[in-house]
Backbone as a ProteinNet text record, in pm:
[ID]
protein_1_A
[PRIMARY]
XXXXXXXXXXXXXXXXXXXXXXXXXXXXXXXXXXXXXXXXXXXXXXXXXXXXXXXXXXXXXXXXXXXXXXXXXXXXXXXXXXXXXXXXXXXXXXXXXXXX
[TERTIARY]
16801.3	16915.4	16998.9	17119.6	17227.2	17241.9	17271.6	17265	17366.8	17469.3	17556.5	17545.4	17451.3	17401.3	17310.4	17227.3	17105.6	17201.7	17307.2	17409.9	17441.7	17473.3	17562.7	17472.1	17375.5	17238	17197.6	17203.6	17192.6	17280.5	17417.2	17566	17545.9	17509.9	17474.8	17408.5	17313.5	17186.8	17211.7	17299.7	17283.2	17451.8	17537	17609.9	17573.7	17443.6	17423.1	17304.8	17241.7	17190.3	17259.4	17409.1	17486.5	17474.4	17426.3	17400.9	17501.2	17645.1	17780.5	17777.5	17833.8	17810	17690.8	17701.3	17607.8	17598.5	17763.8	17764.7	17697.3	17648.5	17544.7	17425.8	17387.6	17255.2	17162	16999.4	16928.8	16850.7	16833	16843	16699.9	16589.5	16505.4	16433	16435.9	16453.7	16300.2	16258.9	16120.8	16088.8	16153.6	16119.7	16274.1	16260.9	16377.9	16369.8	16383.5	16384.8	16595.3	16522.8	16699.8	16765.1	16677.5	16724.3	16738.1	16654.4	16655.5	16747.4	16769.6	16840.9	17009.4	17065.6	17200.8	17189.5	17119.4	17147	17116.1	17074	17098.3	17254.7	17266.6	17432.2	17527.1	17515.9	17604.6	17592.4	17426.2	17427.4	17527.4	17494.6	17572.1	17690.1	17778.3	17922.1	17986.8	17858.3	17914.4	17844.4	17853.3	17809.8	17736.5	17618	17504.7	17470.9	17427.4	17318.9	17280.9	17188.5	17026.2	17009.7	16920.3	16890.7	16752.2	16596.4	16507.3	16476.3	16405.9	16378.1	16234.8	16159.1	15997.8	15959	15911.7	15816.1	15689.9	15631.8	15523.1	15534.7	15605.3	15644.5	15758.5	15685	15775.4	15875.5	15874.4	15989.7	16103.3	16063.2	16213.4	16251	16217.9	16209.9	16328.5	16237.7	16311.1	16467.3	16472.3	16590	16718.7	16650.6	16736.6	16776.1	16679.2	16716.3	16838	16860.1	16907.9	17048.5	17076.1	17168.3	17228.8	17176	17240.5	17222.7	17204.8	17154.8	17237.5	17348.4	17436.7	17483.3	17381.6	17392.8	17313.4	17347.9	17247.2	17128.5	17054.4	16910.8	16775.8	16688	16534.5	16462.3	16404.7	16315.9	16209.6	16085.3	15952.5	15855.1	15748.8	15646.6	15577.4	15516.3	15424.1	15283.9	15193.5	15077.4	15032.8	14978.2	14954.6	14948.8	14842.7	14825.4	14883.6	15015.6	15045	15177.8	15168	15265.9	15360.7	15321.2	15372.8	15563.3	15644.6	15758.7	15791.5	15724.9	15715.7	15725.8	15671.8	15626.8	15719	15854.2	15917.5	16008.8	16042.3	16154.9	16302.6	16337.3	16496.1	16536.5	16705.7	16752.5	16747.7	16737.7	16706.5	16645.5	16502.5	16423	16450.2	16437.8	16486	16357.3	16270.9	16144	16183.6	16210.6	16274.3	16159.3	16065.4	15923.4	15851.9	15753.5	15609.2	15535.5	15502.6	15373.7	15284.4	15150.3	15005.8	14934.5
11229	11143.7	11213.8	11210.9	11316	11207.2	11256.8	11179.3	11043.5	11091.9	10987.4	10892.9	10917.5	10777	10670.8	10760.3	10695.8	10597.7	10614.1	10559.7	10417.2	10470	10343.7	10264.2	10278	10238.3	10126	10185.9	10061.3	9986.8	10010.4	9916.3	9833.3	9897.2	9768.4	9698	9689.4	9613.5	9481.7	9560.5	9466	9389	9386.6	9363	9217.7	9305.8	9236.1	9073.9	9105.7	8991.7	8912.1	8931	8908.2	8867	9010.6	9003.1	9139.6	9144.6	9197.9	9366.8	9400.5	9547.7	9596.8	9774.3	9821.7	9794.7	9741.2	9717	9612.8	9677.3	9570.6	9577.8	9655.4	9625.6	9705.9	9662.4	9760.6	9811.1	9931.1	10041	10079.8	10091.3	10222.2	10325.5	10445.6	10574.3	10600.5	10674.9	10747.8	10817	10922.2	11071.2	11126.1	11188.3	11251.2	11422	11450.2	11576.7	11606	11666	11678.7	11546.9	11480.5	11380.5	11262.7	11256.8	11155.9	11157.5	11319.5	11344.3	11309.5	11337.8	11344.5	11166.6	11144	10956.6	10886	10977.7	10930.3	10946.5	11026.5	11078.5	10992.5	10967	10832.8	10751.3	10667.3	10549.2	10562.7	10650.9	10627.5	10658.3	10705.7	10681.7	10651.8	10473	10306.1	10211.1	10279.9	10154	10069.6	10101.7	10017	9981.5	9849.2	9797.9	9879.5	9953.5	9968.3	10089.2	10185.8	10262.2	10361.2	10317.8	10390.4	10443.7	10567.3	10690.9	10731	10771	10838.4	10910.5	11018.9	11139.8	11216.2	11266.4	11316	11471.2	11471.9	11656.3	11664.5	11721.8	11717.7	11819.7	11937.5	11984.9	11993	11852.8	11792.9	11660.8	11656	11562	11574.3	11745.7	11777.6	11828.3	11881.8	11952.1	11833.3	11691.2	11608.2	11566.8	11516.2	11501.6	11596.5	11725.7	11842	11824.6	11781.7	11757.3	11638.9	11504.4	11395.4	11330	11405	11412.2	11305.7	11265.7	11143.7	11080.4	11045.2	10927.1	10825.6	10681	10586.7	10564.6	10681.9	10659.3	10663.7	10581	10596.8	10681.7	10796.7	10897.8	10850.5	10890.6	10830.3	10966.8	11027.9	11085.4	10964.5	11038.7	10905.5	11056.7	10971.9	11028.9	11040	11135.6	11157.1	11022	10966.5	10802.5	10713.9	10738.9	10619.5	10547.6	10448.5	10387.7	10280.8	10220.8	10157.3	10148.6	10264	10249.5	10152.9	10152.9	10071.6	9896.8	9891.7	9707.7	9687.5	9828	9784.9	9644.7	9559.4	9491	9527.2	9540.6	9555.8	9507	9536	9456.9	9574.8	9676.8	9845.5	9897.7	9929	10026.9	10127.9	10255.9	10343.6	10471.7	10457.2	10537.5	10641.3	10791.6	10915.5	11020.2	11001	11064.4	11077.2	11146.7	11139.7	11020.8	10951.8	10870.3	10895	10867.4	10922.6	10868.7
9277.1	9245.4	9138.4	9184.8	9096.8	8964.5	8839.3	8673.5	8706.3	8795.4	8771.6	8842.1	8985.1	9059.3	8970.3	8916	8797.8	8760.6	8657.6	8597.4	8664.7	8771.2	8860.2	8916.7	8966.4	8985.8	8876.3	8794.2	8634.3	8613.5	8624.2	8608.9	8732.2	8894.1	8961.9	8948	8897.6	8906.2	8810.2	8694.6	8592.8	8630.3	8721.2	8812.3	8887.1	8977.3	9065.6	8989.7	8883.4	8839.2	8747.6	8729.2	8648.9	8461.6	8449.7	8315.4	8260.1	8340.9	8243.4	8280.3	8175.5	8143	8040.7	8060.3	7928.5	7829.3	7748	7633	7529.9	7468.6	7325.1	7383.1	7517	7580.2	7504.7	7533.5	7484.2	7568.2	7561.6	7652.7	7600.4	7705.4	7684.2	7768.9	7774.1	7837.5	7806.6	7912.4	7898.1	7948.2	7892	7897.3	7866.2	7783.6	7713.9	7821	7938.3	8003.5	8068.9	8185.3	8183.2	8252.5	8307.3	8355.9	8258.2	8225.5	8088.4	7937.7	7890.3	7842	7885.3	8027.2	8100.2	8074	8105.6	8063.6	7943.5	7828.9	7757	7690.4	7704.3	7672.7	7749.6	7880.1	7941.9	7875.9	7840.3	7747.9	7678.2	7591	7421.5	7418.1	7532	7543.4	7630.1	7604.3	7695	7603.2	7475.6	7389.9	7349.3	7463.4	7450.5	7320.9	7280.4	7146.8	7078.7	7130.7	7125.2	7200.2	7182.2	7232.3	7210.8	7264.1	7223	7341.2	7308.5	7385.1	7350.5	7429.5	7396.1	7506.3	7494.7	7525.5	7482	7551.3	7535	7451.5	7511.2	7490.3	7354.7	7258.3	7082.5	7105.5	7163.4	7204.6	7260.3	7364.4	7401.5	7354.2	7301	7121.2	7032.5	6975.5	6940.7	6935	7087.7	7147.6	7158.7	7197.8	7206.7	7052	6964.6	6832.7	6788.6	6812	6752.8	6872.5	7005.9	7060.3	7051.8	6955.5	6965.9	6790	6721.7	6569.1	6457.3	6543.7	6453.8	6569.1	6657	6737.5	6683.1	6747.1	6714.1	6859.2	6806.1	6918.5	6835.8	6864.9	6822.1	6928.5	6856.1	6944	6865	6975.9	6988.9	7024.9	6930.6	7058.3	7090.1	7222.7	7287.9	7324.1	7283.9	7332.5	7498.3	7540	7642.3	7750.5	7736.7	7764.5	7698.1	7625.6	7534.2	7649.9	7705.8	7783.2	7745.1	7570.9	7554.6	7493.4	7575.2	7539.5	7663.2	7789.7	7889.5	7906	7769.5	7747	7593.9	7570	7453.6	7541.5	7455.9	7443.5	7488.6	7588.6	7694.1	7722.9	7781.1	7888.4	7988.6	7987.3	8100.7	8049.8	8146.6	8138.1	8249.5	8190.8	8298.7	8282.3	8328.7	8317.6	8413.4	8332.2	8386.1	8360.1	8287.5	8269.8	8381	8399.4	8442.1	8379.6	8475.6	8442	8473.4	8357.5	8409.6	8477.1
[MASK]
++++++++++++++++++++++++++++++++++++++++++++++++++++++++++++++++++++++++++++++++++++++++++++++++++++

């Protein structure tokens, strides 16, 4: 799925259950990779609320921290088995990770 279907994919949905646009929403992402990364960058320039993010891997952690460094996002490591960015508090979960 190309970054920008992901995108529209989420604007329908939240469309189709009529709960508005992205804006003020809270958003959380899991897995900060290239896919996860390309949408987090859509998020955050559409305003969303809220915005937490978690991965396993501290290097693309880091890479995103260091590409979005005066944005308003919460980065997370998550331990190998740690699933609980899954059961955070949202209005979109968009699980772009590997799950174990």
């Amino acid at each position: 799925m190309h970054f920008n279907e992901l995108y529209s994919a989420i604007e329908g949905a939240l469309a189709h259950l009529g709960m508005g646009t992205l804006d003020g929403k809270e958003v959380v992402v899991q897995g900060v990779g290239t896919v996860g990364l390309a949408l987090i960058r859509q998020l955050l320039a559409r305003r969303v609320g809220r915005l937490v993010a978690a991965d396993t891997n501290r290097d693309a952690l880091d890479h995103a921290a260091r590409l979005l460094e005066d944005q308003p996002l919460e980065l997370r490591l998550a331990g190998p088995d740690d699933m609980s960015i899954l059961a955070e508090r949202c209005d979109v979960l968009a699980p772009t990770g590997k799950l174990a």
